[in-house]
N, C-alpha and C positions, 0 to 999 in steps of 0.2 A: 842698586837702589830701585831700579826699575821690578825687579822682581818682589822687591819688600810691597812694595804700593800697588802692585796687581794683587798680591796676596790680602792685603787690605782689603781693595777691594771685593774680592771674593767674598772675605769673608763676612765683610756685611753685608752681601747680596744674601751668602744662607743666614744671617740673624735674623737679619730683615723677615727672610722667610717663615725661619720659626716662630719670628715676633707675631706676625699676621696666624699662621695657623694657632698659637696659644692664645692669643686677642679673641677668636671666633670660638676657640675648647671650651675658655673658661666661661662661658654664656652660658651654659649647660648646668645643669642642678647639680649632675658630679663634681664638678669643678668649684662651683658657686659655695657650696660649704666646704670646702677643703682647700683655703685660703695658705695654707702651710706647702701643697703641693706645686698651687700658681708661683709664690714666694719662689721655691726651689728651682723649677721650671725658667722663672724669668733673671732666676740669676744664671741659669744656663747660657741665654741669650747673651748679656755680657762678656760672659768667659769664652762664647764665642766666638766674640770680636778679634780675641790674642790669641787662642788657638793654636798649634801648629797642627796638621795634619798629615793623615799617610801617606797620601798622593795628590799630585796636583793636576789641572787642568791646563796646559800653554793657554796664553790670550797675546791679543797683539792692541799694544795699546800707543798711541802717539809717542810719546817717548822712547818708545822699547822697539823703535824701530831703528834700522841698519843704518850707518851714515848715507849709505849711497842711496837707498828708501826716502831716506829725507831730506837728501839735495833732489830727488824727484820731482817730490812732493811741494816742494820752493819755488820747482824751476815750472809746474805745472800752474799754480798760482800767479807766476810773476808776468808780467804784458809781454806777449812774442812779435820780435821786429822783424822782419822778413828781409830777406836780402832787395835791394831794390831791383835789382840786376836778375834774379834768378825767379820773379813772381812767383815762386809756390804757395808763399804765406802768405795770409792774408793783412792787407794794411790796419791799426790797429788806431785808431782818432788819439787824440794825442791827451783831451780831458779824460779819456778813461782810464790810463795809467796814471792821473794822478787821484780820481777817485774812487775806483776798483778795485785798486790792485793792491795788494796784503803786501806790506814791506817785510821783506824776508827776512832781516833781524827782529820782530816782533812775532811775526810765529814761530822764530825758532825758541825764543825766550818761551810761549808760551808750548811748546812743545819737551824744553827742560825739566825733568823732575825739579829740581833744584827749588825752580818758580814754585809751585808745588808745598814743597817741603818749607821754604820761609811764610806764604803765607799762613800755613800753618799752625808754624810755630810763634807768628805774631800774635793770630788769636790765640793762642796757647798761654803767652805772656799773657794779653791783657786779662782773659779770665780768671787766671791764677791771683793778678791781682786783685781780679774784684771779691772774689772765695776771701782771702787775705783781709782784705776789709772788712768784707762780714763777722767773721771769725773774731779779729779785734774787737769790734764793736759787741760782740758777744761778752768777749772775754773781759771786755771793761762792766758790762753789766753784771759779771758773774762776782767778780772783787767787790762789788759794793753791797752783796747781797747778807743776811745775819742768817745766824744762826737758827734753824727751829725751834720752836719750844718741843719739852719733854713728851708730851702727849700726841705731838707728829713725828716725832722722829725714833716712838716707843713699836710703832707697827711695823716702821722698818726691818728691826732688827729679828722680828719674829717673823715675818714675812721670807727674807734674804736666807735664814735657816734654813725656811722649808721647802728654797729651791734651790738650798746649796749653793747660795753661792758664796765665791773666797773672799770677794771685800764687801763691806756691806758702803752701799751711799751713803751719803749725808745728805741731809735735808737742808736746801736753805731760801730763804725767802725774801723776795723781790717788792718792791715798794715802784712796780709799775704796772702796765700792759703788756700784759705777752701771756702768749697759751703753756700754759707748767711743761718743759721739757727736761732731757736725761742730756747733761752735760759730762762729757770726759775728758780729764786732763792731766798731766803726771803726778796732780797731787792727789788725783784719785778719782773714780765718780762722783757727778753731784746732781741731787734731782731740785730744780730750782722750780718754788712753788712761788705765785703772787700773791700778793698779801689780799687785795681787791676782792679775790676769788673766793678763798679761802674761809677769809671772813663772814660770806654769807651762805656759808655750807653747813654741813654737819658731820662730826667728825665720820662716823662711815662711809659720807661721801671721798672727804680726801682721803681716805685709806682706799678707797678703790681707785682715785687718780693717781696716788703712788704705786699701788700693785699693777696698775697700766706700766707706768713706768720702769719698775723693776721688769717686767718681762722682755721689756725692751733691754735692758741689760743684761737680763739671762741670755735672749738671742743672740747677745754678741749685734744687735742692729748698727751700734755706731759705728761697728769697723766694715758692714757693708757697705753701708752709706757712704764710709770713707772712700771703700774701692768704687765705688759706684760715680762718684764726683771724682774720681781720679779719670777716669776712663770719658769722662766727660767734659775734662779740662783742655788731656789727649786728644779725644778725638770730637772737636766741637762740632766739625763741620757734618758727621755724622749720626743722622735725626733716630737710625735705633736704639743710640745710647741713652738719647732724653727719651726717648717712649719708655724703654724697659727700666730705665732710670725711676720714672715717677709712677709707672707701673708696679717696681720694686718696692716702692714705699707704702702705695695702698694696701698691699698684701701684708705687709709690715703692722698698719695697724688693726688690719681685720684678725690678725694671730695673736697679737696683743689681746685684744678684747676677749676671744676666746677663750686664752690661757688666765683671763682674772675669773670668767662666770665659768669657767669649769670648775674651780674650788665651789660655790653656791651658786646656781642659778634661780634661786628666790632673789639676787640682789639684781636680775635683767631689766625690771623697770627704774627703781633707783639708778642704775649704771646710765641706761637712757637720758634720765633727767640731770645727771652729772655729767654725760657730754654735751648736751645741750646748753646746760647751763656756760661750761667753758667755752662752747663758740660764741654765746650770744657774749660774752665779758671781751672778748677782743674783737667783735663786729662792732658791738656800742662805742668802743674807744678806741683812742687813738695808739697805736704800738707805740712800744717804746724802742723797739729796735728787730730788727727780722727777722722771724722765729728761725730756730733751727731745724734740724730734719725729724728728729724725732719727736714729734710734740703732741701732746694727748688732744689736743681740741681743734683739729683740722676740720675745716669747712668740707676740704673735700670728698667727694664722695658721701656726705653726711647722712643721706636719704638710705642710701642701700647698707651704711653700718648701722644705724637705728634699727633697722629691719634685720640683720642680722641677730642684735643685742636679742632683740623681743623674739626673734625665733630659735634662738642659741638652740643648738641640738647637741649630745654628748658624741664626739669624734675622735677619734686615735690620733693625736698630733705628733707621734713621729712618722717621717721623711726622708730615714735612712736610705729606702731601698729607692726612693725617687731619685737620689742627689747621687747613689751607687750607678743606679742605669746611669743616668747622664751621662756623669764620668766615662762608661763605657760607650756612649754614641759619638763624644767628643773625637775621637780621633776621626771616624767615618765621613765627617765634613769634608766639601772640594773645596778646596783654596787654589 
């Protein structure tokens, strides 16, 4: 066990690393429009967490030490009484063993993997429940939602064509507060639009909120996300999974945006004022329940997407040969 949780460790010592050197790349103009590259890169970091690699480094960590090492190590903490007869040792006042001195069943507990591994797995528990929660409260908001009318749910179908894909969503619509996101569930996708929002658009608008959303489904974004909050249920206590975690997502909608104004970039200003419009509609009110991950009118970051939208420039968005190298660095990791 001791070896599984040195290897942990490692290896988010190197995520960590690439986390920080990819945080400082992507600053760069290169990086800055090439939102597809950062995306691939930071799912690197991730996958670097489980990893296995070619070779490892020994480390010597508290636990992973010898029984006799760590009756040492007890017997070096614990008050030393000197023979009275033999004065070598020095006399030891008798309040300091009871307020100095480490009771050697308490370090050795906290020198156990064991310790370790339940704490854990306790936050592991409680997160999972609260995901669980969330989810639910989704999925109740998702059953009460109707059907689109013909005239939204008529661009879909022509849309999903022309990015191939095999099921087309379904449109359906909410009679509350929430930013329009890409729901997936065994009955199928569903892109849930508010009715609030909606109403005070024009259709071109909501056709570019759904072609956001479809591209989020072309990406496959839900099943990152999914791995991405697995990896984060896992490994709570581990702060590079929430960095690359919500790093993951920004990147997520900066490729979105790109992939709707690549089809026209005459619609960069309108696309502008239809995200703004969607943030200021769930700033003014009150949610009706907490958005999910994929959702077209995130606050954050909102300054440097605007600026994207309005400077949109034409890019090669595939990331084949990025997500190939990876792949090939991945073993090179020390663990």
């Amino acid at each position: 066990m001791s070896h599984i949780i040195s290897g942990l460790l490692w290896n988010t010592c190197i995520a960590g690393g690439l986390a920080i050197l990819l945080f400082l790349a992507q600053q760069t103009r290169y990086l800055r429009i090439r939102p597809h590259v950062c995306h691939t890169l930071w799912l690197l970091v991730l996958v670097k967490l489980i990893s296995p690699t070619l070779f490892a480094i020994p480390v010597s960590i508290g636990w992973a030490r010898s029984g006799q090492e760590k009756n040492e190590l007890l017997a070096v903490t614990a008050p030393t009484i000197g023979n009275a007869t033999s004065g070598s040792a020095e006399p030891i006042r008798s309040g300091v063993q009871g307020e100095e001195a480490i009771p050697a069943q308490t370090l050795d507990a906290m020198l156990n993997p064991r310790f370790a591994v339940t704490v854990s797995a306790f936050g592991s528990l409680a997160l999972l429940v609260t995901c669980l929660s969330r989810v639910r409260k989704i999925g109740r908001l998702v059953r009460h939602t109707e059907p689109a009318p013909q005239w939204i749910q008529a661009p879909v179908d022509v849309v999903s064509r022309q990015m191939a894909l095999k099921r087309v969503p379904s449109i359906r619509i909410v009679h509350g507060t929430i930013s329009p996101f890409l729901w997936g569930s065994c009955r199928g996708p569903r892109i849930i639009l508010p009715s609030g929002l909606i109403s005070t658009m024009e259709p071109e608008s909501v056709e570019l909120i759904i072609k956001h959303e479809l591209a989020h489904y072309a990406r496959r974004d839900h099943w990152t996300n999914s791995f991405a909050t697995t990896l984060a249920i896992l490994f709570w206590w581990n702060p590079v999974v929430w960095w690359a975690r919500r790093e993951l997502r920004i990147q997520q909608e900066w490729c979105c945006d790109r992939m709707v104004l690549a089809q026209d970039h005459s619609q960069n200003v309108r696309y502008a004022e239809t995200l703004l419009a969607a943030v200021d509609f769930v700033a003014s009110n009150a949610a009706t329940c907490p958005s999910p991950t994929t959702t077209f009118g995130s606050s954050n970051t909102l300054q440097r997407r605007v600026e994207m939208i309005v400077s949109q420039k034409s890019l090669p968005f595939k990331s084949n040969w990025v997500f190939l190298f990876a792949l090939l660095l991945l073993p090179l990791g020390i663990a």
